[in-house]
N, CA, C and O atoms as CSV, one atom per row, in Angstrom:
chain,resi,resn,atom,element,x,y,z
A,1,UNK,N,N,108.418,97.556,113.466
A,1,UNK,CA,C,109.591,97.467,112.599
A,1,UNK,C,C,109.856,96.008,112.266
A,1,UNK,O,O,109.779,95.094,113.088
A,2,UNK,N,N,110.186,95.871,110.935
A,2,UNK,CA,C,110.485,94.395,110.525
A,2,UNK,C,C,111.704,94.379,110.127
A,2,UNK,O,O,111.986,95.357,109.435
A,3,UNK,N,N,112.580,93.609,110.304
A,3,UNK,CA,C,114.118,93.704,110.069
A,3,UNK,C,C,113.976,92.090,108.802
A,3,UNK,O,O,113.205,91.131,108.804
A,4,UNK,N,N,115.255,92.526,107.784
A,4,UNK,CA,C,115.652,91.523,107.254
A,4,UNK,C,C,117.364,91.626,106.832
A,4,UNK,O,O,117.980,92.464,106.174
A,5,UNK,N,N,117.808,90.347,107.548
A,5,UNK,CA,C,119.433,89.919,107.594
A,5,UNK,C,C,119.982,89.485,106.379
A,5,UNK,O,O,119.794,88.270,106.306
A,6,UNK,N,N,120.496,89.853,105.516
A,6,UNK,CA,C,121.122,89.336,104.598
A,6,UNK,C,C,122.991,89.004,104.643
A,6,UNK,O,O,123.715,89.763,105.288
A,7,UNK,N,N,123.372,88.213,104.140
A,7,UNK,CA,C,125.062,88.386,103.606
A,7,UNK,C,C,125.605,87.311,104.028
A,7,UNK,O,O,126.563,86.998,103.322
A,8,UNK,N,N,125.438,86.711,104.749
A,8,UNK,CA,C,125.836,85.187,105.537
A,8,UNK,C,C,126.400,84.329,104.458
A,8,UNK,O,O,125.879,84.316,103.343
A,9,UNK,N,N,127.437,83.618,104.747
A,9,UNK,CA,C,127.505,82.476,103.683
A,9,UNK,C,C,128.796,82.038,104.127
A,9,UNK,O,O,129.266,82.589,105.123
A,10,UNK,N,N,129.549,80.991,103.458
A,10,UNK,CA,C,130.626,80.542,103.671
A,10,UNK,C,C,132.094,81.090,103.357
A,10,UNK,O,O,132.592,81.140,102.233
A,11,UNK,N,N,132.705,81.496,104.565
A,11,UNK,CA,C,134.255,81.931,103.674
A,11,UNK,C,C,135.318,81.496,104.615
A,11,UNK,O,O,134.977,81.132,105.741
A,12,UNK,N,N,136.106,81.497,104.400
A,12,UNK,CA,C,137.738,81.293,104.696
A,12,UNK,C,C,138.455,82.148,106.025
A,12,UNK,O,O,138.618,83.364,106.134
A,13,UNK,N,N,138.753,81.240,106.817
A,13,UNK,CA,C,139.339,82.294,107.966
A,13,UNK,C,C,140.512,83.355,107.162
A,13,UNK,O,O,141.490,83.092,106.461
A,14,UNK,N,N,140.020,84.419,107.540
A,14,UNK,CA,C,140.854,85.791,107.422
A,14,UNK,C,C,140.117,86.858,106.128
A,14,UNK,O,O,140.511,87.955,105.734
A,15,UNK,N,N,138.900,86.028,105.681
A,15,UNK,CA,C,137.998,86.692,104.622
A,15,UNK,C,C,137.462,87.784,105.189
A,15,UNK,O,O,138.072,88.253,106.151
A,16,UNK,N,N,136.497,88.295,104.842
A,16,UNK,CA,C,135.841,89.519,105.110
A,16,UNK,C,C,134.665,89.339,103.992
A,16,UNK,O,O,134.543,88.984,102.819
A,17,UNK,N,N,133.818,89.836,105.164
A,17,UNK,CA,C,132.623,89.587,104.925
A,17,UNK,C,C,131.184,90.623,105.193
A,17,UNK,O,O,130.982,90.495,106.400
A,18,UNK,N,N,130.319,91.390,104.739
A,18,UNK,CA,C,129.218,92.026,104.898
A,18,UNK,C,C,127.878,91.861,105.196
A,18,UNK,O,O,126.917,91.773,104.432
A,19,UNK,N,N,127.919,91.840,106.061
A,19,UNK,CA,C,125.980,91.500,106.759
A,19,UNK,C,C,125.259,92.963,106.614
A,19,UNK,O,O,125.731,94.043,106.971
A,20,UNK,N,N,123.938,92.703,105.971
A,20,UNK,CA,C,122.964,93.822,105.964
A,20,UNK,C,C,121.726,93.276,106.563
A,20,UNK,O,O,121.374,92.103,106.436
A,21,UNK,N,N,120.981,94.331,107.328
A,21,UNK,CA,C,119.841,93.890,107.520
A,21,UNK,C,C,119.159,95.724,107.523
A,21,UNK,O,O,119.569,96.799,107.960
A,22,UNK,N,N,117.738,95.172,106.649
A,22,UNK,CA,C,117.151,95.894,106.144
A,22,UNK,C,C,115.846,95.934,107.095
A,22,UNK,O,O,115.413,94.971,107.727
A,23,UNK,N,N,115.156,97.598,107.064
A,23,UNK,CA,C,114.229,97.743,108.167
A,23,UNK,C,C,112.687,98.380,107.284
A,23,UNK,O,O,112.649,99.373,106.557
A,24,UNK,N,N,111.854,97.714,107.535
A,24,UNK,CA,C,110.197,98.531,107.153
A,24,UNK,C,C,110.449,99.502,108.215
A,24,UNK,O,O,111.302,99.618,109.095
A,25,UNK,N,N,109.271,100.258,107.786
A,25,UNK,CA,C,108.829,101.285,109.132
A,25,UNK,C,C,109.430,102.789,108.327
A,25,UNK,O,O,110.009,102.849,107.242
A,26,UNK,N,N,109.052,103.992,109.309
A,26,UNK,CA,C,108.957,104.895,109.046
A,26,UNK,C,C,110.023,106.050,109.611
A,26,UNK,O,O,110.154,107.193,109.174
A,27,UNK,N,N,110.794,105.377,110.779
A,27,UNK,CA,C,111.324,106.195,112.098
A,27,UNK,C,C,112.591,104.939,111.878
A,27,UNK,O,O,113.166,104.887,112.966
A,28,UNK,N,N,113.106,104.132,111.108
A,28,UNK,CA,C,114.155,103.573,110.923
A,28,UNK,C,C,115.157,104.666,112.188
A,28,UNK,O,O,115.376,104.196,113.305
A,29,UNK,N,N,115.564,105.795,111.894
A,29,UNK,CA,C,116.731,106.354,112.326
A,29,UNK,C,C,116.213,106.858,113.818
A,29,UNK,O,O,116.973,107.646,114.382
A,30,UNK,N,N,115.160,106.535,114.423
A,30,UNK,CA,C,115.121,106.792,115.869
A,30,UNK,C,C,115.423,105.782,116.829
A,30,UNK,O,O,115.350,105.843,118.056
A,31,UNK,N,N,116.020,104.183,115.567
A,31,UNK,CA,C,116.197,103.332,116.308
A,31,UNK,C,C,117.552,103.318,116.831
A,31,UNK,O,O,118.466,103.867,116.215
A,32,UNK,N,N,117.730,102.717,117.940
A,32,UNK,CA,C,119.459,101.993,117.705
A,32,UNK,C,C,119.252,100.959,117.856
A,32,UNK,O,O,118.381,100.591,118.644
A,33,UNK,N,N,120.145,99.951,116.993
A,33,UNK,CA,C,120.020,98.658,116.401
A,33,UNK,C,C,121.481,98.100,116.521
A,33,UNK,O,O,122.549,98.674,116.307
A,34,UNK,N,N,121.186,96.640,116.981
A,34,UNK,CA,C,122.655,96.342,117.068
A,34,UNK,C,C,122.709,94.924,116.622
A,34,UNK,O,O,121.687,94.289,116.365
A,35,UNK,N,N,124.013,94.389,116.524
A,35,UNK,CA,C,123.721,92.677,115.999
A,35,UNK,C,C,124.286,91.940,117.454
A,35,UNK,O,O,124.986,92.245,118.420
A,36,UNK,N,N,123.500,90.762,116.941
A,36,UNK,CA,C,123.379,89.598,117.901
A,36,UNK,C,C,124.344,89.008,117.185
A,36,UNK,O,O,124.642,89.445,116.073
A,37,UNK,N,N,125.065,87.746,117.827
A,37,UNK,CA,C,125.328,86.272,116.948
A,37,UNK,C,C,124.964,84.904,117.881
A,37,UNK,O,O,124.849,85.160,119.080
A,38,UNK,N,N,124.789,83.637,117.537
A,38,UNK,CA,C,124.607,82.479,118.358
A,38,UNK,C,C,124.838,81.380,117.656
A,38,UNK,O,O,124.168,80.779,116.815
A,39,UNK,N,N,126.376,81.120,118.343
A,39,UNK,CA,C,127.286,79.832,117.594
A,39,UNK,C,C,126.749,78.554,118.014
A,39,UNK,O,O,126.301,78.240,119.117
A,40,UNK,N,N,126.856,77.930,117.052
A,40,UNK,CA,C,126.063,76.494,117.380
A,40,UNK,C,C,126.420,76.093,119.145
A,40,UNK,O,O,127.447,76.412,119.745
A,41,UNK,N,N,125.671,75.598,119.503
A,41,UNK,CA,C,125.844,74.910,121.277
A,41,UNK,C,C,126.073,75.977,122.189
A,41,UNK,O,O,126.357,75.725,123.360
A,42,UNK,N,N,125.965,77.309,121.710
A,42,UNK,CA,C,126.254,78.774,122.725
A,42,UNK,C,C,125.154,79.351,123.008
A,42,UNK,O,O,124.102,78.896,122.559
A,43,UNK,N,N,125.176,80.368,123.738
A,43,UNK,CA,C,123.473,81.214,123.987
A,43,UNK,C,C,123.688,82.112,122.872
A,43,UNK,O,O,124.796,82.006,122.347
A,44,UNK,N,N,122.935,82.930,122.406
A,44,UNK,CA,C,123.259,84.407,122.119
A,44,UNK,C,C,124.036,85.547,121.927
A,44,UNK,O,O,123.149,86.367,121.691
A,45,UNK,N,N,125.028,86.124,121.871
A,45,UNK,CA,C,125.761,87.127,122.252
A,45,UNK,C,C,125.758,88.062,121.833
A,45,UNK,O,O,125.348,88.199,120.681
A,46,UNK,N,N,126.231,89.182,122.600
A,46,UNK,CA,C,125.851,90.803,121.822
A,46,UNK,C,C,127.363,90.877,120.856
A,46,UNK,O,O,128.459,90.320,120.916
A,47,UNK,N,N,126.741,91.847,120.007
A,47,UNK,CA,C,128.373,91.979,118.972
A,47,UNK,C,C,128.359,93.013,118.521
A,47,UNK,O,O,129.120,93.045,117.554
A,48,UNK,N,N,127.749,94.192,118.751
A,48,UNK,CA,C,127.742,95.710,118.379
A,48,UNK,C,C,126.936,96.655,118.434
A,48,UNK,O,O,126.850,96.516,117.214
A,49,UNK,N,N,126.221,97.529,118.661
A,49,UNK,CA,C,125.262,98.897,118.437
A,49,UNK,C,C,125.862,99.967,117.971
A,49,UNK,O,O,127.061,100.244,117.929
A,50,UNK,N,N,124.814,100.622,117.578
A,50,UNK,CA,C,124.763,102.082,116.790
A,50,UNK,C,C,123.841,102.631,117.251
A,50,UNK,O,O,122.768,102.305,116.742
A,51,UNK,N,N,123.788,103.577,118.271
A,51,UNK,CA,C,122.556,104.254,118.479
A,51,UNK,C,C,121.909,105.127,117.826
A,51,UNK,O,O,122.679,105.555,116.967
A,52,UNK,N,N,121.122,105.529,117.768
A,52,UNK,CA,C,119.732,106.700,116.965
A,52,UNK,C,C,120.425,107.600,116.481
A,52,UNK,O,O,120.506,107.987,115.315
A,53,UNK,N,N,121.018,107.994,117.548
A,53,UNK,CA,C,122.100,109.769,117.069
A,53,UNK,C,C,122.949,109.872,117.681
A,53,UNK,O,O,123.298,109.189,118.644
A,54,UNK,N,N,123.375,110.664,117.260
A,54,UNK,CA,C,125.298,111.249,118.122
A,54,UNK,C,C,126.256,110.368,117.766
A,54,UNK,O,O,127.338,110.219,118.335
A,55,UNK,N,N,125.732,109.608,116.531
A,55,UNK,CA,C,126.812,108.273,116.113
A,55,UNK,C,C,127.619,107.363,116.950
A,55,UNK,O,O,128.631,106.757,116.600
A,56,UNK,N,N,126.963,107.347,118.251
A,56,UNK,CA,C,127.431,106.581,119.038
A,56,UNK,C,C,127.272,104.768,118.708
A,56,UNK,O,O,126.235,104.143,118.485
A,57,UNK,N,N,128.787,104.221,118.781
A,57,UNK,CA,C,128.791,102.797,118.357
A,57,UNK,C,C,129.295,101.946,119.703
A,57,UNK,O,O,129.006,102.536,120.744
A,58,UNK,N,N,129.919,100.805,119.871
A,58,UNK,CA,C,129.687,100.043,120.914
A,58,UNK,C,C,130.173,98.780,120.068
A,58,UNK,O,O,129.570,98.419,119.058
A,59,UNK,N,N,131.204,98.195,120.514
A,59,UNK,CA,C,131.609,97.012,119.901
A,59,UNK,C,C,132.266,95.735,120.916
A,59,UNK,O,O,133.207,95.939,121.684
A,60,UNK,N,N,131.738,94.705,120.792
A,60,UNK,CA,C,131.934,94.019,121.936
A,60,UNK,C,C,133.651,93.900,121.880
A,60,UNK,O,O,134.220,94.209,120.833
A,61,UNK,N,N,134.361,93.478,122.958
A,61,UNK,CA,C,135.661,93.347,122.935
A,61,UNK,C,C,136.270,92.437,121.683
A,61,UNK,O,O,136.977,92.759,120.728
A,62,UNK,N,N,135.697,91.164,122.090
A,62,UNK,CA,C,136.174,90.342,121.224
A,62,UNK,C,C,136.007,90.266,119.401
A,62,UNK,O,O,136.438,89.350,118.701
A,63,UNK,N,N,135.512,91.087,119.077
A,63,UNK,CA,C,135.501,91.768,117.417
A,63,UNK,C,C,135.850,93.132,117.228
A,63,UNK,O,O,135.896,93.715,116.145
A,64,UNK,N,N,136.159,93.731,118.652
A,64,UNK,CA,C,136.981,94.963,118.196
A,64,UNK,C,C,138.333,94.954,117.526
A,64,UNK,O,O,139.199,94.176,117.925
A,65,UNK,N,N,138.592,95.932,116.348
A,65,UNK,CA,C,139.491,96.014,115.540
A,65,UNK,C,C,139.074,95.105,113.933
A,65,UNK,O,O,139.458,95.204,112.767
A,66,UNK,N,N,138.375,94.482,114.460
A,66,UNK,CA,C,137.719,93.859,113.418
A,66,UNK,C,C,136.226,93.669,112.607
A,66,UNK,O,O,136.011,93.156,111.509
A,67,UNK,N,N,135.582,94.091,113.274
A,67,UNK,CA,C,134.068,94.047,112.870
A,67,UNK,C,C,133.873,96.091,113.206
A,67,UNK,O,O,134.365,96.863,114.029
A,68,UNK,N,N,133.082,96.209,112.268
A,68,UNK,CA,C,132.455,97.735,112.258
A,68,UNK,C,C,131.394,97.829,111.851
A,68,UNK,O,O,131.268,97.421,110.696
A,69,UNK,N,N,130.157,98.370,112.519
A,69,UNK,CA,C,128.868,98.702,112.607
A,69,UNK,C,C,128.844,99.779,111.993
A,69,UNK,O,O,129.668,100.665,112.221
A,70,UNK,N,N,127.564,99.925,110.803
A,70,UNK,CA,C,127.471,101.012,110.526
A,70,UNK,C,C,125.796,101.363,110.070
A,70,UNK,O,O,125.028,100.484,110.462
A,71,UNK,N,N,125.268,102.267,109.468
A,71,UNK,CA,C,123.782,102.307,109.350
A,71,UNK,C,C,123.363,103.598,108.557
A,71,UNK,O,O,123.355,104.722,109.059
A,72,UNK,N,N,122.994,103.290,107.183
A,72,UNK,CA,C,122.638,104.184,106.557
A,72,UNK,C,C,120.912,104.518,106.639
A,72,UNK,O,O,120.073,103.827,106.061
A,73,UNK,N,N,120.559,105.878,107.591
A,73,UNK,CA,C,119.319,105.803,107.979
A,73,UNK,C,C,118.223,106.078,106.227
A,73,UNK,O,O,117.063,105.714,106.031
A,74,UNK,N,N,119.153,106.813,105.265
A,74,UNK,CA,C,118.018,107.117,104.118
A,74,UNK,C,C,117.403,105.739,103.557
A,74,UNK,O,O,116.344,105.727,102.930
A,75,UNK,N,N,118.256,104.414,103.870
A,75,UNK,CA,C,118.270,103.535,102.920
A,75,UNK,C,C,117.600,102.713,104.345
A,75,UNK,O,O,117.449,101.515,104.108
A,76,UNK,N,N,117.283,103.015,105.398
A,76,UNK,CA,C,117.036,102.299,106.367
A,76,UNK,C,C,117.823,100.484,106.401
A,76,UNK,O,O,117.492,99.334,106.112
A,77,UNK,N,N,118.891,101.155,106.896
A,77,UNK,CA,C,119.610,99.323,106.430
A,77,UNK,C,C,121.149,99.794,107.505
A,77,UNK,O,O,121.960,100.721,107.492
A,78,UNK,N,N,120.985,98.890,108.120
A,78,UNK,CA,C,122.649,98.346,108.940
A,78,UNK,C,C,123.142,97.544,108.753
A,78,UNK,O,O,122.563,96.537,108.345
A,79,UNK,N,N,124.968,97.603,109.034
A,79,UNK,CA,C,125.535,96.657,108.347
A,79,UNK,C,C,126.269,96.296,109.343
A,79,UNK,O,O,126.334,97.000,110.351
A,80,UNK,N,N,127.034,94.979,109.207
A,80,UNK,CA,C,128.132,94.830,109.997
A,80,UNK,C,C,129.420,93.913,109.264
A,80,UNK,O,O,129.431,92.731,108.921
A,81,UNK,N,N,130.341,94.824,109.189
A,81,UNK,CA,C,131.463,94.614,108.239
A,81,UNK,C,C,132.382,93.746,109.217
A,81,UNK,O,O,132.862,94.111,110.290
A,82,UNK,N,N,132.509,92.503,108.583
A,82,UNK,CA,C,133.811,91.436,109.270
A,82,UNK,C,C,134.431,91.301,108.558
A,82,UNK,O,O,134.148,91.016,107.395
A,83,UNK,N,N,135.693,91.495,109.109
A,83,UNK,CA,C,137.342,91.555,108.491
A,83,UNK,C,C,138.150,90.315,109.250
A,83,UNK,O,O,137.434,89.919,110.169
A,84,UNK,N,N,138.903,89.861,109.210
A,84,UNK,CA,C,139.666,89.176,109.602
A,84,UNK,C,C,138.918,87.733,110.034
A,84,UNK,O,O,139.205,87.052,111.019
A,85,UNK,N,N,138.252,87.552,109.391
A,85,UNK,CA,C,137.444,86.263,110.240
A,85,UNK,C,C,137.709,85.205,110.847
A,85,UNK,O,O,138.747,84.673,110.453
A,86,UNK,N,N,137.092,84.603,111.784
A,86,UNK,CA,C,137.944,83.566,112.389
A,86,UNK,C,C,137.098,82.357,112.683
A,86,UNK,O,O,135.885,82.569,112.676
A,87,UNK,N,N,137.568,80.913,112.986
A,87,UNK,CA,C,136.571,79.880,112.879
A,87,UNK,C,C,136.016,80.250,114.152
A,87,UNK,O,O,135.011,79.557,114.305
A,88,UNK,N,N,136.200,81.072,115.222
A,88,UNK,CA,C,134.800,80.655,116.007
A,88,UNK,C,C,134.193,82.197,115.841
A,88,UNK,O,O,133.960,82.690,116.944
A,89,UNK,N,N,133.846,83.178,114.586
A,89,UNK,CA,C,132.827,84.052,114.607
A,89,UNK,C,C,132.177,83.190,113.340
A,89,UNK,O,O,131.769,83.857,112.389
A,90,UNK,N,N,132.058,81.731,113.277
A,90,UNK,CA,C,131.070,81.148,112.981
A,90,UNK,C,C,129.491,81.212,114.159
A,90,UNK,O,O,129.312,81.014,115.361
A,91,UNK,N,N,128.680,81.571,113.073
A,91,UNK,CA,C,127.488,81.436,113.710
A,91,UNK,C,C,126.199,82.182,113.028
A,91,UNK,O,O,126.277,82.874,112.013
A,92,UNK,N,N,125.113,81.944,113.695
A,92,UNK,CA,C,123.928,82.376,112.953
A,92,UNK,C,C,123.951,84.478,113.579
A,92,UNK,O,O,124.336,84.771,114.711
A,93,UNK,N,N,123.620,85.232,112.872
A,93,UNK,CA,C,123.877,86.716,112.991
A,93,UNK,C,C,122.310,87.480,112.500
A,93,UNK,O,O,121.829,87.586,111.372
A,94,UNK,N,N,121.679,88.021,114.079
A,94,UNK,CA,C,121.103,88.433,114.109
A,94,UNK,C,C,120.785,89.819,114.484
A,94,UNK,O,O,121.073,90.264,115.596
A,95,UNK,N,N,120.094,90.628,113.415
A,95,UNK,CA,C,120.174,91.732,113.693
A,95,UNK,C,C,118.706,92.525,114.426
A,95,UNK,O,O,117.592,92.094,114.129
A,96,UNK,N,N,118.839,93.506,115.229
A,96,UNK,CA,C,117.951,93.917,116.173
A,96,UNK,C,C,117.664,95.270,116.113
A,96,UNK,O,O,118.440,96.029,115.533
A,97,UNK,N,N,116.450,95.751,116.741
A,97,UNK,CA,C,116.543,97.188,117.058
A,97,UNK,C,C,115.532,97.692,118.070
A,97,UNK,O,O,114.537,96.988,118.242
A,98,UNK,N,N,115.630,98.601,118.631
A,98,UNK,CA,C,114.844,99.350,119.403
A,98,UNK,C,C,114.691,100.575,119.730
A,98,UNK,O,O,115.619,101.311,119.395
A,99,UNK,N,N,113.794,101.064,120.295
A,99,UNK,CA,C,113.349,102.658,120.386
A,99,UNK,C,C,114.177,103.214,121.694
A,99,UNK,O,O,114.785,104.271,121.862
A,100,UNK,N,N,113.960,102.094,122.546
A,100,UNK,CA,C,113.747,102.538,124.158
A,100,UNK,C,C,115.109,102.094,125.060
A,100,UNK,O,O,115.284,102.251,126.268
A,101,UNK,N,N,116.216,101.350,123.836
A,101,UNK,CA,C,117.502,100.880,124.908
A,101,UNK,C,C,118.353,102.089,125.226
A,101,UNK,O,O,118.468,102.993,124.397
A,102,UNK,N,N,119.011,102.136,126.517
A,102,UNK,CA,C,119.416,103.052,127.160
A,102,UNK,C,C,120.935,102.724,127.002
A,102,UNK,O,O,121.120,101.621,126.488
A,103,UNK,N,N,122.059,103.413,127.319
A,103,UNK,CA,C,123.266,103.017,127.165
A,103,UNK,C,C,123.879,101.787,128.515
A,103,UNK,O,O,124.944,101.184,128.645
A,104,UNK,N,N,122.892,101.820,129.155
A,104,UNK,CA,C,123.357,100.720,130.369
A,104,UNK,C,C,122.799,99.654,130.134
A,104,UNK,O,O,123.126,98.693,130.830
A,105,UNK,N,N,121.768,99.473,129.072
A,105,UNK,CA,C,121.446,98.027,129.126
A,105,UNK,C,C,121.773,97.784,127.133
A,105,UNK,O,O,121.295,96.888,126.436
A,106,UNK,N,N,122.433,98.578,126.817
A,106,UNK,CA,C,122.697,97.923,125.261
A,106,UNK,C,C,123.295,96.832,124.757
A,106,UNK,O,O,123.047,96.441,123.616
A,107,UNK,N,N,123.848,96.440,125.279
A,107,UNK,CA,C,124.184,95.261,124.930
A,107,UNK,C,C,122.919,94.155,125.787
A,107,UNK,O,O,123.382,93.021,125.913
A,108,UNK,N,N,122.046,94.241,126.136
A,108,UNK,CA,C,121.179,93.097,126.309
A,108,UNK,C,C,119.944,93.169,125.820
A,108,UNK,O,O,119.196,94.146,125.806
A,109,UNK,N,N,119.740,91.959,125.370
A,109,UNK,CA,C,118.861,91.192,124.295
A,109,UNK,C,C,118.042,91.260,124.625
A,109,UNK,O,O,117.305,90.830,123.738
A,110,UNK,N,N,117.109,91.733,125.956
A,110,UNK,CA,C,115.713,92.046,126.046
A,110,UNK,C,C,115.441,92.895,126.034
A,110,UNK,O,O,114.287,93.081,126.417
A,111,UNK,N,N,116.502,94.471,125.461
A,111,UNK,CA,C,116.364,95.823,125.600
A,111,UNK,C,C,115.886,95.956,123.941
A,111,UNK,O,O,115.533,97.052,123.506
A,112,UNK,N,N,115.907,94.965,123.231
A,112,UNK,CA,C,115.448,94.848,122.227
A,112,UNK,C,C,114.325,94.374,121.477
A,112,UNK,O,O,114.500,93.235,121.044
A,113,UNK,N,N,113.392,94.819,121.235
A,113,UNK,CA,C,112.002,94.627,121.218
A,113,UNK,C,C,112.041,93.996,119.240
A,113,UNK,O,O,111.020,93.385,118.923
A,114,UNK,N,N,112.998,94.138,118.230
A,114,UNK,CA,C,112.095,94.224,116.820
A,114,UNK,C,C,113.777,93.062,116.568
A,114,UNK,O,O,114.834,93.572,116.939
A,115,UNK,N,N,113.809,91.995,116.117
A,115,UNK,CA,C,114.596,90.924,115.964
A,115,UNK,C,C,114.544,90.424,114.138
A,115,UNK,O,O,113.521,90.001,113.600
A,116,UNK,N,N,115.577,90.561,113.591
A,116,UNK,CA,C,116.103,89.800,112.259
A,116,UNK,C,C,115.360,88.467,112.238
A,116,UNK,O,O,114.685,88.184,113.227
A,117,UNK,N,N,115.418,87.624,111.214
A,117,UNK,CA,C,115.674,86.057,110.903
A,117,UNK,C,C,116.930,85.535,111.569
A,117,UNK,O,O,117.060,84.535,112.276
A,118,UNK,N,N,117.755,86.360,111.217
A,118,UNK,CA,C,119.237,85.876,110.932
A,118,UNK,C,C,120.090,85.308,109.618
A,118,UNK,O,O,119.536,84.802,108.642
A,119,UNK,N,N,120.938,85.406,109.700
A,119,UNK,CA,C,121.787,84.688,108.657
A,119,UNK,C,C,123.349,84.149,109.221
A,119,UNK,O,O,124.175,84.607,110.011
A,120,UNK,N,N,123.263,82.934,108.364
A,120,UNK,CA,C,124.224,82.368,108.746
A,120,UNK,C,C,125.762,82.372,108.202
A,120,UNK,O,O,125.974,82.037,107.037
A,121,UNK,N,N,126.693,82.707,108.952
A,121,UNK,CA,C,127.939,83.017,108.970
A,121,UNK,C,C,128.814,81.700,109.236
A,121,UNK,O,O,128.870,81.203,110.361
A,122,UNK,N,N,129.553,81.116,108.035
A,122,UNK,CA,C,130.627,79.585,108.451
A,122,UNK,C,C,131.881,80.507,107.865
A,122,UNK,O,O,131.975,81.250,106.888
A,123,UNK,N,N,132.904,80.068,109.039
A,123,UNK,CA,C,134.370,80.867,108.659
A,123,UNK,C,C,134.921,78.803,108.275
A,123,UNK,O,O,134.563,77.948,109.084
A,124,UNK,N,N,135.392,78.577,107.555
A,124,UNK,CA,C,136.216,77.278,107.603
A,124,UNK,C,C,138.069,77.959,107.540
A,124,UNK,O,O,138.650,79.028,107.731
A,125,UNK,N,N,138.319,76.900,107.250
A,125,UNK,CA,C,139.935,76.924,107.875
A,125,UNK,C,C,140.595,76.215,106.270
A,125,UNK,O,O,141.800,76.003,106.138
């Protein structure tokens, strides 16, 4: 699977904003796929999943109420919708997926085997 991140760009704390990342492959919808982000001078962090089926989603604390994962399997493409933005969900936003993550290790980054570019996300003030 090859993933590509699109939507990143510059906006205004309290904007709202749409990240897509688009998937090759054939079995798109057996994945669950979730986004990463990694703010300048930070590690990594998890920021949402959608698993394969049963529409099960997963949103880290700190963008709940505000960010929503979603994934249209015909069009093979996930999104992640930010609302309320704020200067520190500045950062580069990477999107992921895998066959084989289980619900106890979803939120970690080595349960994820097929990785975005990324795109970059600046909230200014």
């Amino acid at each position: 699977v090859q993933l590509q991140a699109s939507g990143g760009g510059l906006v205004q704390a309290g904007d709202s904003l749409r990240l897509s990342c688009v998937a090759s492959g054939s079995t798109f919808s057996r994945y669950t796929v979730a986004w990463f982000r990694q703010a300048p001078g930070k590690e990594r962090e998890y920021v949402a999943s959608f698993k394969f089926s049963g529409g099960y989603t997963d949103i880290a604390a700190f963008v709940k109420g505000r960010f929503t994962i979603s994934r249209d399997d015909a069009k093979k493409t996930m999104f992640l919708q930010m609302s309320s933005l704020r200067l520190e969900d500045t950062a580069v936003y990477y999107c992921a997926a895998s066959s084989t993550v289980i619900r106890s290790n979803v939120r970690s980054q080595s349960a994820y085997a097929y990785w975005g570019q990324g795109t970059l996300v600046t909230v200014s003030s």
